[in-house]
C-alpha positions as CSV (number, residue, x, y, z in Angstrom):
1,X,-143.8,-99.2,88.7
2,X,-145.8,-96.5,89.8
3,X,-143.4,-93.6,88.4
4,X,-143.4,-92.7,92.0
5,X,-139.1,-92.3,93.1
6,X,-140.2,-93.8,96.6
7,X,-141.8,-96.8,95.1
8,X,-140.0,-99.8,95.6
9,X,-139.7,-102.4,92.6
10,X,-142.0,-105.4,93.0
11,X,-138.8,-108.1,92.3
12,X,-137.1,-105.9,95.1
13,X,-140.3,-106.1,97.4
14,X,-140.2,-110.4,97.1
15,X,-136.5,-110.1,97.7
16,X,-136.9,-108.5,100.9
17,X,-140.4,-109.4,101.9
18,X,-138.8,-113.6,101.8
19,X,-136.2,-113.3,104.2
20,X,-137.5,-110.5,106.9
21,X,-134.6,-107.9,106.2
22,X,-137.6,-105.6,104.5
23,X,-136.9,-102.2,106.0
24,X,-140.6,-102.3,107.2
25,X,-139.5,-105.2,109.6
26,X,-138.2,-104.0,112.5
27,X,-137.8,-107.2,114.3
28,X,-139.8,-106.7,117.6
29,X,-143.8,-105.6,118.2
30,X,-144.3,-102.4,117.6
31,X,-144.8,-100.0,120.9
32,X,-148.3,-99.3,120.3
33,X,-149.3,-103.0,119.7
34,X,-147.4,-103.5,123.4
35,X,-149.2,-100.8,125.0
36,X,-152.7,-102.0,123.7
37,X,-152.5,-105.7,125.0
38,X,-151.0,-104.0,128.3
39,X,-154.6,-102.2,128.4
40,X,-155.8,-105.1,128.1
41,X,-157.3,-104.4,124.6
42,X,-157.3,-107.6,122.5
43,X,-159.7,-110.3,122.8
44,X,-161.0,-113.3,121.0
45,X,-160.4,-113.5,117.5
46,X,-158.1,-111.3,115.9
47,X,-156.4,-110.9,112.7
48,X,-153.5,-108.9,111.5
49,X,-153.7,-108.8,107.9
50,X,-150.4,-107.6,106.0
51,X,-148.5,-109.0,109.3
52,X,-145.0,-109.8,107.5
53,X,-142.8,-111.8,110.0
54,X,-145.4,-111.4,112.6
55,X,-144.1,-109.9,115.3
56,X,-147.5,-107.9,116.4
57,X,-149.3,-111.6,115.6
58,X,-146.9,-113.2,117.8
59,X,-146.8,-110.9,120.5
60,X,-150.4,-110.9,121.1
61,X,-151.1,-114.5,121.0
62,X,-148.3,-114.7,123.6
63,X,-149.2,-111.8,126.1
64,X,-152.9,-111.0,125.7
65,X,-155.5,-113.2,127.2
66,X,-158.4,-115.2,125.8
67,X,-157.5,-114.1,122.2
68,X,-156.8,-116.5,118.9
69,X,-154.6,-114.6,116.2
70,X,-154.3,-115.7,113.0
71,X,-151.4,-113.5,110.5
72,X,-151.7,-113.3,107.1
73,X,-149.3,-111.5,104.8
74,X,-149.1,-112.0,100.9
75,X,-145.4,-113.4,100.8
């Protein structure tokens, strides 16, 4: 623990980081991420590091063009 109030308990962390329902996950790409591969903005090899259930990831690699993503997250 960090003595920080907001800090959130690493055995509560796992618990929500395993199954999605982390309240960081909010289950679709996030509006910026959509807006940038509108623009056109992503290309070749990209890597979203800390991606959880990969929503960005996926929604690159599914609507940008000429791009390889690869997620990693620590759970």
């Amino acid at each position: 623990m960090t003595g920080r109030d907001d800090a959130v308990p690493a055995e509560k962390f796992f618990r929500f980081s395993e199954n999605g329902n982390g309240p960081w996950e909010i289950h679709r790409p996030q509006s910026v991420i959509m807006s940038l591969v509108e623009k056109g903005r992503f290309s070749g090899e990209v890597l979203d590091i800390g991606c959880g259930i990969a929503d960005n990831a996926i929604y690159i690699a599914k609507h940008a063009n000429n791009v390889h993503v690869t997620g990693f997250d620590l759970v």
